[in-house]
C-alpha positions as CSV (number, residue, x, y, z in Angstrom):
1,X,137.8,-9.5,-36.8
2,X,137.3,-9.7,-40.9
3,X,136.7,-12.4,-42.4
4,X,140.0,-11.0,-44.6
5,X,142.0,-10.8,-41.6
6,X,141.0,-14.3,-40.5
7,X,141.8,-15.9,-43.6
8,X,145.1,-14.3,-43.5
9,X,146.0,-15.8,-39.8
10,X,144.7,-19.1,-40.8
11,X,147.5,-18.9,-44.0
12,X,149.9,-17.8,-42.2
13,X,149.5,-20.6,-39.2
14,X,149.5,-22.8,-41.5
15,X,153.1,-22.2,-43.7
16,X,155.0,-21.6,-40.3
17,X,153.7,-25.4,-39.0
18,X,154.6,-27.1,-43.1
19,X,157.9,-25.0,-42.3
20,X,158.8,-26.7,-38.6
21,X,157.8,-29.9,-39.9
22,X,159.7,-29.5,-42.9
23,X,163.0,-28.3,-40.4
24,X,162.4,-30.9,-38.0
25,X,162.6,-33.8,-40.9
26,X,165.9,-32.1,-42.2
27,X,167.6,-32.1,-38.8
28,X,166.5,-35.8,-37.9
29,X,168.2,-37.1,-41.6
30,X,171.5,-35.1,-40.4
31,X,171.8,-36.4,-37.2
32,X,170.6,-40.5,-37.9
33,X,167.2,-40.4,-36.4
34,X,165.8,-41.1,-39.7
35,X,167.0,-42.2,-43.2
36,X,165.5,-41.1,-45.9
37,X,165.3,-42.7,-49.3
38,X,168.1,-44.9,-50.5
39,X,171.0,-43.9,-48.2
40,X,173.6,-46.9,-48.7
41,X,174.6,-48.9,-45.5
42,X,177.5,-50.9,-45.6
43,X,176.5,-54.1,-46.3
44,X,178.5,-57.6,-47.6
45,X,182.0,-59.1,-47.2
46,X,184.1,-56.4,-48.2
47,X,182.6,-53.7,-45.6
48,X,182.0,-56.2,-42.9
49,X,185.7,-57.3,-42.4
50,X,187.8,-54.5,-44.3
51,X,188.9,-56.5,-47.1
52,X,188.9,-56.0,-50.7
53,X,185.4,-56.5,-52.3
54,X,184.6,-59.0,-55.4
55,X,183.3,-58.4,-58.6
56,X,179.8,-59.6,-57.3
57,X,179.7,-60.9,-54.1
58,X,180.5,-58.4,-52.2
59,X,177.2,-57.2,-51.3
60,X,175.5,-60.6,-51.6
61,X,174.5,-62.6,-48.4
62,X,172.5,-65.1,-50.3
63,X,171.8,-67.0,-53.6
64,X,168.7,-65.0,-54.2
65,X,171.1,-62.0,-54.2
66,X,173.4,-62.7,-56.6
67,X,173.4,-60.9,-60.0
68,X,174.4,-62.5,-63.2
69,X,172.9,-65.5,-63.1
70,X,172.3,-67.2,-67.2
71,X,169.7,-68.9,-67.8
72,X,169.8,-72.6,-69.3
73,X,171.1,-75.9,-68.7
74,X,174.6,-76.1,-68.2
75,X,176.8,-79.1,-68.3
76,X,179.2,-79.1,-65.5
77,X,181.5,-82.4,-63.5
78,X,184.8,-82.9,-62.3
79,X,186.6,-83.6,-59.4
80,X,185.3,-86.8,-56.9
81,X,186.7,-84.5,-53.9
82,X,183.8,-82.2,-55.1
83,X,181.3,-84.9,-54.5
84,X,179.9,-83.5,-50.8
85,X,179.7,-80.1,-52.2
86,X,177.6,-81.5,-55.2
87,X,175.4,-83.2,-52.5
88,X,175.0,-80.5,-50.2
89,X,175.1,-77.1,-51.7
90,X,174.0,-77.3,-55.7
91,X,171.0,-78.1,-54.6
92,X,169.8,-75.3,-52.4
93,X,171.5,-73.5,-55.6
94,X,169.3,-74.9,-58.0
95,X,165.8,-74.5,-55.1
96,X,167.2,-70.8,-55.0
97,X,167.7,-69.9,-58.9
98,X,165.5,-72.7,-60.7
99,X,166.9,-70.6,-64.0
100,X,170.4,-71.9,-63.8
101,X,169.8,-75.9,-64.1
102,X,173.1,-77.6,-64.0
103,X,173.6,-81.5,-64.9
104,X,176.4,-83.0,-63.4
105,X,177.8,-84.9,-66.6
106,X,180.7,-88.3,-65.9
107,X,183.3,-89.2,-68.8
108,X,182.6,-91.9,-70.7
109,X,185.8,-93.8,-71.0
110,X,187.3,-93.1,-67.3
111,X,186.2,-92.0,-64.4
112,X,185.5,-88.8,-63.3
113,X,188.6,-86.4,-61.7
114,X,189.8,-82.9,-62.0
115,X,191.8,-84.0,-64.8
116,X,188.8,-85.6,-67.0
117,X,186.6,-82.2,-65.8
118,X,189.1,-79.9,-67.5
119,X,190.0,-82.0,-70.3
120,X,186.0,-82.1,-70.5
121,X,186.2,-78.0,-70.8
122,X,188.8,-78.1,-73.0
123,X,186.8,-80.0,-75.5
124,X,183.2,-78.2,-75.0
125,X,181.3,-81.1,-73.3
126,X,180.5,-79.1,-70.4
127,X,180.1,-75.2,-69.6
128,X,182.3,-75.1,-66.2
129,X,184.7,-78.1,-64.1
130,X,185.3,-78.4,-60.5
131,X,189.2,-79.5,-59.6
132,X,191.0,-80.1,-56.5
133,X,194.1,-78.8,-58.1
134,X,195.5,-76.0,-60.0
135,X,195.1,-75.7,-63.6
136,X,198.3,-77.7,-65.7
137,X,200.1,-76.0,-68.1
138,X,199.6,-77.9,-70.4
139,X,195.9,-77.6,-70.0
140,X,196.6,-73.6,-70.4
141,X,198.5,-74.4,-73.6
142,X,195.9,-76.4,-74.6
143,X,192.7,-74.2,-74.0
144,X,194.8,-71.2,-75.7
145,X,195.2,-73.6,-78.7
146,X,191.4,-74.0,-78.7
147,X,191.3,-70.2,-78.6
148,X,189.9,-69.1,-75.5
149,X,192.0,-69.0,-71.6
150,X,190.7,-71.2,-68.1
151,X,190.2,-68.9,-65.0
152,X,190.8,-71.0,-61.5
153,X,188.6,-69.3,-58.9
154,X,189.2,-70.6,-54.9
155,X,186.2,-71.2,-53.5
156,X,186.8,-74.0,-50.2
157,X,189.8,-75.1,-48.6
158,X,190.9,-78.9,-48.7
159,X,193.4,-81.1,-47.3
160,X,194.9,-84.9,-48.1
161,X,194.0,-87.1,-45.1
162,X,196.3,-90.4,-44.4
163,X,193.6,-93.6,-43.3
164,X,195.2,-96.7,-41.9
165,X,193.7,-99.8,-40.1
166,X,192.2,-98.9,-36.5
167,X,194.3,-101.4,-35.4
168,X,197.8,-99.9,-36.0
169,X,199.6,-98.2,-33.6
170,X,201.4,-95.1,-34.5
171,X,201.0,-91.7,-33.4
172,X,201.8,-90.3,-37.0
173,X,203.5,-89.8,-40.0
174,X,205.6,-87.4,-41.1
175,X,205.5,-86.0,-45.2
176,X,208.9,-88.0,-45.5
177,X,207.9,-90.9,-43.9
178,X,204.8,-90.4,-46.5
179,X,207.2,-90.2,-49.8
180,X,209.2,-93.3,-47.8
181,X,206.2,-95.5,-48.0
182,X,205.0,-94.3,-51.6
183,X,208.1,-94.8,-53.2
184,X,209.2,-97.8,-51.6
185,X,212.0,-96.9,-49.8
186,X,209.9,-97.6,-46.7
187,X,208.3,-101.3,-46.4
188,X,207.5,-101.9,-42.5
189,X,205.5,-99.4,-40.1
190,X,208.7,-100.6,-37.7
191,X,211.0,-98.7,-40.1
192,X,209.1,-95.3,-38.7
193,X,208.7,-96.4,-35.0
194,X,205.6,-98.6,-35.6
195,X,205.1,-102.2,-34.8
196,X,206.5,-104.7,-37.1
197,X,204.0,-104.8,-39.3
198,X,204.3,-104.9,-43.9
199,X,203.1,-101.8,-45.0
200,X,200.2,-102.1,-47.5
201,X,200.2,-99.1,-49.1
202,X,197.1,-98.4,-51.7
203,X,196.6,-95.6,-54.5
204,X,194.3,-94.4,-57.6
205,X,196.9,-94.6,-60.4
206,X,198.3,-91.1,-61.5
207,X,197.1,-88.7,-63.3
208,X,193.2,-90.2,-62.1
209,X,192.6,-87.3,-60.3
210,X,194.0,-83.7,-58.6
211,X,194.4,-85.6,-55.2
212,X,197.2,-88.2,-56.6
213,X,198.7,-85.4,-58.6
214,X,199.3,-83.5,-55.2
215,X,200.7,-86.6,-54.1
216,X,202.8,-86.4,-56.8
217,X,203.9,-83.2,-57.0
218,X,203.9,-81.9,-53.2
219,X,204.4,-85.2,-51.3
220,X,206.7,-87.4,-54.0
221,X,208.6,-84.8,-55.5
222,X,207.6,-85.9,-58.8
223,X,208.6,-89.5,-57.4
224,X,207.4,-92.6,-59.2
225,X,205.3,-95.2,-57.1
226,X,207.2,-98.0,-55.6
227,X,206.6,-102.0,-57.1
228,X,205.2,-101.9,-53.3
229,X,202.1,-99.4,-54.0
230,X,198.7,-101.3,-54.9
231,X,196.7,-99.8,-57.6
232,X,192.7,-99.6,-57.0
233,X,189.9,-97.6,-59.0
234,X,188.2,-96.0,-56.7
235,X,188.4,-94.5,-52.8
236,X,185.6,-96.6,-51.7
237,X,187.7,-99.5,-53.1
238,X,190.7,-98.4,-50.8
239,X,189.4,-97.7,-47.6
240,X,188.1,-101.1,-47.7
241,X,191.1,-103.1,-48.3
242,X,193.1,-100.5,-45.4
243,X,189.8,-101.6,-43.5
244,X,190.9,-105.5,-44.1
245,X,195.0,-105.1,-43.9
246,X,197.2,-104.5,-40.4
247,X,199.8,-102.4,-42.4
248,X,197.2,-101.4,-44.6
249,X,197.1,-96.8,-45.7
250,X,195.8,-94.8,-48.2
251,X,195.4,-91.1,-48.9
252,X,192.5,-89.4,-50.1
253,X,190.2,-85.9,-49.2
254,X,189.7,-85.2,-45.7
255,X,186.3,-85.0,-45.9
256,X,186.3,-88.8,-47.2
257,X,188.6,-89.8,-44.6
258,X,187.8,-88.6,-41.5
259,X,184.2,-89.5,-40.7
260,X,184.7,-92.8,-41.4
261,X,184.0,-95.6,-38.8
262,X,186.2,-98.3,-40.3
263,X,189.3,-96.5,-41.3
264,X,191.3,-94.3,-38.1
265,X,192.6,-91.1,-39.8
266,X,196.4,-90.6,-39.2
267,X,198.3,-87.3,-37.8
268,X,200.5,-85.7,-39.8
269,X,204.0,-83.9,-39.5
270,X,206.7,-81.5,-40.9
271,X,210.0,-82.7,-41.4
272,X,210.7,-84.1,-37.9
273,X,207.6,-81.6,-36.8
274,X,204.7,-82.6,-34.2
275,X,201.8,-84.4,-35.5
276,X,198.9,-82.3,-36.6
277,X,195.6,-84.3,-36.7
278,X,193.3,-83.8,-39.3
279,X,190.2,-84.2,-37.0
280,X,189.6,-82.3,-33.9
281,X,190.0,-82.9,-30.5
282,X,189.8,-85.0,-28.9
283,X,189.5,-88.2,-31.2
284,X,186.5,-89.5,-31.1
285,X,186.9,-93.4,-31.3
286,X,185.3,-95.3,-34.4
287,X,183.6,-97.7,-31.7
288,X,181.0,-94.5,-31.2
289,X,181.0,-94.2,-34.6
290,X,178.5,-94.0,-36.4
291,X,176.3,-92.0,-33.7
292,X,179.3,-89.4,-33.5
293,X,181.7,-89.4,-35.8
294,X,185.4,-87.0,-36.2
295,X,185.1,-83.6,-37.4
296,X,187.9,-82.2,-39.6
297,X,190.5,-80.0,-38.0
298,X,189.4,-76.3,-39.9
299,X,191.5,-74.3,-37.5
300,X,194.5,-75.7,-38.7
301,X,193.6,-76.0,-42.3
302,X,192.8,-72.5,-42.7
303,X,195.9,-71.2,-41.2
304,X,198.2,-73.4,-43.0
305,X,199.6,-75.7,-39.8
306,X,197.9,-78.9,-41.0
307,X,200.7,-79.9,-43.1
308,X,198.9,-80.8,-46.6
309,X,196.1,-78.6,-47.6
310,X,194.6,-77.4,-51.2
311,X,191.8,-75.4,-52.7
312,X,189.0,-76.3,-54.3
313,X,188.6,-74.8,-57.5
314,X,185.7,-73.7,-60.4
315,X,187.7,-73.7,-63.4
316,X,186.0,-71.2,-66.0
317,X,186.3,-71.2,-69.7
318,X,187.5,-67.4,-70.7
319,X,185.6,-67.1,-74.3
320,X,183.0,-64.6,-73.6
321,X,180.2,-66.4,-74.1
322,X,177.7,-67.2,-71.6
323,X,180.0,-70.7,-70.3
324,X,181.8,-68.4,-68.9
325,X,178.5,-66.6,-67.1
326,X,177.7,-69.7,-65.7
327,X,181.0,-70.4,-64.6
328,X,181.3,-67.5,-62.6
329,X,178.1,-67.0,-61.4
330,X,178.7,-71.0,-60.0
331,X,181.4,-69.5,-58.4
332,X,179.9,-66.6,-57.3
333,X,176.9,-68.6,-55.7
334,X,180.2,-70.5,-53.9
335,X,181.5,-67.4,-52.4
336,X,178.5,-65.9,-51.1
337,X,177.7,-66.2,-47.2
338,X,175.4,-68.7,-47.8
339,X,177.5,-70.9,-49.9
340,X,180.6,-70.5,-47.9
341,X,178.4,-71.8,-44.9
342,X,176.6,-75.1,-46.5
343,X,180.5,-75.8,-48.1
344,X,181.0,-75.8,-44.6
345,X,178.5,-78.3,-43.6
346,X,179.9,-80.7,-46.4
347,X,182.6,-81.1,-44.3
348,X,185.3,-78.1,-46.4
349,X,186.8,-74.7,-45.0
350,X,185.9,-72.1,-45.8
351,X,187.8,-69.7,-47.9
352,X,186.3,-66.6,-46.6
């Protein structure tokens, strides 16, 4: 044979094996043996469980993932509810994105509550607030008179938790037994099937924070406090005194009442209702406490059977400038996966 015709074979051998190859590839990419380039998967919350996607979180497991992230220092406070979330989460947030530094600022002449942190917005002395109640409308007339709109974005689920001394023995209380004793109408735990014992009944004063305004609003109807109702500062302050007095109850977060050791977290019930604990079963009692302590009740928080439940919002300044970036992205960090899990470890719900 030629060298000519030899060449010619070894050409032609040659294109018909780049040609299989080349098929072979093709059919593999059609049929899922093999993806090739970027072929989108579907990835993130909205493809995972069929529900509608979010601006940014959406395809975002984790804080490293999460676009739209300013850079800076950014002034943020608010709510004392918010307290186990500031412990726990903001600072895997600030490990994760060391370009968004956030300093948690206090007011100066009171002390800190979802009312101080939006009033603290309002007047430009920090970039985003946490509440543990809706926005006012009187704080949306006055951001609007400032010039720029507040945005309320859920991010964990909350509930008020009744405390009263271990000692007492009652199975519950129901919401209008609740306004009873806040308002004075009730004075003795035997007026709702208790022993006969005076009801000390301890508060912050209103409008200290978005867990007496849901008091107020959802519980009291708008009610004033009975003469009987103590006043103290702080939650710490409370639980000590209910600690210290047979009749003695207080309301506060969940997550501040029911890991306690000294303080027995109380059921609560619809109008006539059964008693929904705040803590899952079974109770564990405060004498194990604190080498196991009461875990709060999420089933029943999430679906709305626990009686008294909120969210927890991040309350965003709408101007367009790059407070509002950080407010969102703080609340897109929230929302991921990983946020909605460590919210979850400070004792919350989740809200996705």
């Amino acid at each position: 044979m030629s060298q000519k015709n030899e060449t010619t074979i070894l050409v032609l051998s040659l294109l018909i094996t780049l040609g299989l190859l080349g098929g072979g590839c093709w059919w593999f990419s059609k049929n899922g043996g093999l993806k090739i380039g970027n072929e989108p998967t579907p990835t993130g919350i909205g493809a995972e469980t069929g529900t509608p996607k979010s601006s940014d979180t959406s395809a975002t497991k984790s804080f490293e993932q999460v676009s739209n992230i300013p850079s800076g220092l950014f002034n943020y406070g608010g709510s004392t509810s918010w307290a186990p979330i500031r412990l726990t989460v903001d600072g895997q947030i600030q490990a994760a994105r060391p370009e968004f530094r956030l300093r948690y600022v206090q007011p100066t002449n009171s002390p800190p509550s979802s009312t101080t942190g939006i009033s603290q917005l309002i007047d430009g002395k920090l970039a985003f607030a946490q509440s543990s109640r809706p926005i006012l409308d009187g704080e949306y007339q006055q951001a609007e008179q400032r010039g720029f709109k507040l945005q309320q974005i859920p991010v964990a689920i909350d509930g008020l938790a009744i405390a009263v001394n271990p000692n007492l023995n009652v199975p519950g209380v129901t919401v209008a037994g609740l306004k009873s004793i806040y308002t004075g109408a009730v004075t003795n735990w035997k007026q709702l099937g208790g022993p006969d014992v005076p009801i000390r009944a301890y508060s912050r004063p209103l409008n200290s924070g978005g867990t007496v305004d849901i008091l107020f609003e959802e519980v009291l109807g708008k009610q004033r406090f009975g003469a009987n109702v103590q006043l103290v500062n702080t939650t710490t302050e409370a639980l000590r005194k209910v600690a210290n007095s047979p009749g003695g109850i207080y309301y506060a977060s969940a997550v501040e009442v029911v890991p306690q050791c000294t303080v027995k977290p109380l059921p609560i019930g619809s109008q006539g209702g059964e008693f929904i604990p705040p803590y899952q079963l079974p109770f564990i009692p405060l004498s194990q406490c604190p080498g196991q302590r009461n875990r709060l009740n999420g089933a029943d928080f999430q679906s709305g059977k626990y009686p008294i439940t909120r969210n927890l919002y991040v309350v965003v300044k709408q101007n367009g400038q790059i407070d509002e970036q950080a407010g969102k992205a703080y609340a897109d960090l929230l929302l991921t996966p990983q946020g909605q899990d460590l919210i979850q470890q400070a004792g919350f719900i989740k809200v996705r």
